[in-house]
C-alpha positions, 0 to 999 in steps of 0.5 A: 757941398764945396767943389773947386775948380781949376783955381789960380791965384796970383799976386802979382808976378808970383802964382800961389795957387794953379789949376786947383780942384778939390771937391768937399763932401757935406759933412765930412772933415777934410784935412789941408796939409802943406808946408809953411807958405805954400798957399793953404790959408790963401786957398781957405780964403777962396772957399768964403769969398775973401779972395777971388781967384784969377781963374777958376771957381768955387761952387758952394751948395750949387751955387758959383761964388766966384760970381757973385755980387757982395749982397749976394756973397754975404748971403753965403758967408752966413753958412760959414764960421770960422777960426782964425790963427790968432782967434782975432779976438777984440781985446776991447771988447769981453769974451760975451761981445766977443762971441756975440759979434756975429749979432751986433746988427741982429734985430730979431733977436732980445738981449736975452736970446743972444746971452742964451746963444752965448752961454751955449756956444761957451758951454760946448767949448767947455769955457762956461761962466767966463762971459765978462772975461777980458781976451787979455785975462785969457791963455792961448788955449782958451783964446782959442775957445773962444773964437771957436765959440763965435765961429759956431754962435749963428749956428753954421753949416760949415767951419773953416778952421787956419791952423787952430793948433799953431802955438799950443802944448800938445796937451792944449792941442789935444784938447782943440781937436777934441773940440773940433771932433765933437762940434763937428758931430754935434752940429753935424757941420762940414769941416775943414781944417788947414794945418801942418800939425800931423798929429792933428790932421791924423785925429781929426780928418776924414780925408786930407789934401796935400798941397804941394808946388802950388796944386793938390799933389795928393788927397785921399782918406787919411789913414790912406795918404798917411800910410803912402810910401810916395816919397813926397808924401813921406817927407812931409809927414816924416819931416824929412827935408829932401837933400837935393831940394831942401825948399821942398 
């Protein structure tokens, strides 16, 4: 559904990502594992169109982003939901205009439609009956709810996930891998999920990536990489810095 190739980016004088490919097959949930900075939500961005690529391409559904005008990028854009680090919620706004945003310049739909879409979204991410809830009235973990809950209201074909277990207790996380397990065979979406979170990457991955010194040192089924005796495949999910180059 997605492929990558050759990818580099750059800012300025400092290459984040170099010569990337990467192919992501239509629903399959692909785990992107890498140390902090390594360039893994900069690479997220580059499968929706928010960055462009200073060589290379991305291909989604057949179809060269990287070439495409904003009319036609934003016709994209709508296969694709997606929750962010922080949940990025509106605090102004309640938890029902939040998740309703996607449909703010909507014409085809009545109130009614999209308070049903609403509820719907909250109910499968197990928040109903909190639509007139401020973001502020909210723990992490429901804020965390709830921008999935927008992620999924239009009904995507593919999420995008940036570390949607950063800042949770390990019951919390679990709980947002559950989800992300469920919606995913719910929706029969394709998945990807950037995270360092080990034991999320095990539960919700079919296959993972690991990035490493600025391209995809390994990818494979998960349980595979997880099993690796690679020494740099095993420092990372052992948590083991390497002495002679502890920056790695």
């Amino acid at each position: 559904m997605i492929e990558v190739r050759g990818l580099t980016k750059r800012f300025g004088s400092q290459t984040v990502l170099e010569g990337i490919d990467l192919r992501i097959e239509r629903g399959e949930s692909l785990v992107i594992m890498g140390r902090s900075g390594c360039g893994k939500s900069v690479l997220l961005k580059h499968l929706i169109g928010l960055l462009q690529p200073d060589e290379g391409s991305v291909i989604v559904d057949g179809q060269d982003i990287t070439r495409m005008d904003e009319r036609r990028l934003l016709e994209v854009r709508r296969k694709f939901g997606m929750l962010f680090q922080s949940a990025a919620l509106f605090d102004s706004l309640s938890v029902a205009e939040n998740v309703a945003f996607a449909f703010r310049n909507r014409r085809d739909l009545t109130p009614g439609e999209i308070a049903r879409r609403v509820a719907e979204a909250l109910e499968l991410v197990d928040l109903p009956g909190i639509e007139n809830k401020r973001p502020a009235e909210l723990s992490g973990g429901m804020r965390k709810r709830v921008g999935l809950a927008r992620a999924i209201v239009y009904r995507p074909e593919i999420l995008l996930y940036d570390e949607p277990t950063s800042g949770l207790d390990p019951i919390v996380s679990d709980s947002i891998d559950q989800l992300i397990i469920r919606i995913r065979d719910h929706l029969r979406v394709t998945s990807v999920v950037v995270t360092h979170d080990m034991r999320s990457a095990r539960r919700v991955g079919h296959r993972a990536a690991l990035l490493h010194e600025k391209r995809i040192y390994a990818v494979g089924p998960t349980e595979a990489i997880f099993a690796s005796t690679d020494p740099v495949i095993r420092r990372f999910i052992d948590g083991v810095s390497d002495p002679k180059h502890p920056d790695f």
